[in-house]
N, C-alpha and C positions, 0 to 999 in steps of 0.2 A: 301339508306344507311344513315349510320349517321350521315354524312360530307354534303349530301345534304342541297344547302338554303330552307329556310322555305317560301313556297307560301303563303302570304296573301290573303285574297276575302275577300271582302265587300260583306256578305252576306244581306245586308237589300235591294240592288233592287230587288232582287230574293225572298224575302218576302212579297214583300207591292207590286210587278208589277201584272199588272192586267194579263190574259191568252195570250195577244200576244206577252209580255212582254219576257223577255231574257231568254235563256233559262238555264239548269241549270251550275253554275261553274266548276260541276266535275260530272262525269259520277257512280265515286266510292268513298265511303265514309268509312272509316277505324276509330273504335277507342277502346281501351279500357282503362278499371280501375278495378286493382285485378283480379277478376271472370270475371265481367261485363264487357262484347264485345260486337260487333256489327262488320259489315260489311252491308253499304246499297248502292246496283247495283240497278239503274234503280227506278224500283218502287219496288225492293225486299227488304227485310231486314231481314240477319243474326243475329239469336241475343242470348247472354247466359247471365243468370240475375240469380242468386242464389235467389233472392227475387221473382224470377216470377216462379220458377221450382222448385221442392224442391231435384230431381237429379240432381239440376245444368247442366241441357241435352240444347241443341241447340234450338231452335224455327224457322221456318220462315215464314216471312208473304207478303203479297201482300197488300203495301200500297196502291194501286189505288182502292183495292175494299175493305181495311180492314184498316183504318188509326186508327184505335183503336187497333190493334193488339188483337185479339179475336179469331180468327180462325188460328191455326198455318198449315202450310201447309205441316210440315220438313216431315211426312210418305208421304201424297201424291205427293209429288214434289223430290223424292229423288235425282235423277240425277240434277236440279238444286242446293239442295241442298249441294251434294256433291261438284259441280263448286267450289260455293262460300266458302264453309269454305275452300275448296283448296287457293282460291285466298287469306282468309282470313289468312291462314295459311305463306304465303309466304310474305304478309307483314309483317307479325308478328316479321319472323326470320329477317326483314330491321331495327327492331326498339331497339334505343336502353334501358334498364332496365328503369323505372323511375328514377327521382331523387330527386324526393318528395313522403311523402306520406297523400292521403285524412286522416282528423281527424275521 
């Protein structure tokens, strides 16, 4: 909710730690701006980018085998697919309007 405090993480041990190093802060990763969303679970990633799709449609991809995001996965994974924009959807309705907007 919108009342909730805001979690800080010092995201740089978890960028510069070598592989036994920590593991990750959050399990799920929530963000948008305008069009452009995301949601990344795990090694997945939700994602709608009007610059990347010209139906402004969903994508998803599998970071551990695609960190270029090349291969989108959203027909052959649809049941994951479906999970996450559910989960993405539920955060969505937590958050509240911006209150700035990008130039």
């Amino acid at each position: 909710p919108a009342n909730r405090p805001i979690d800080g993480v010092n995201l740089l041990p978890y960028l510069t730690a070598n592989p036994q190093g920590p593991k990750r802060p959050h399990e799920t990763l929530y963000w948008r701006l305008n069009r452009r969303t995301a949601l990344r679970a795990g090694d997945w990633k939700l994602v709608r980018n009007p610059r990347r799709s010209a139906n402004d449609s969903w994508q998803l991809y599998n970071l551990a085998s695609d960190i270029a995001e090349e291969d989108d996965r959203y027909e052959a994974e649809p049941e994951r697919a479906r999970k996450m924009l559910t989960t993405w959807q539920q955060l969505d309705k937590e958050m509240i309007d911006p209150v700035w907007s990008p130039r």
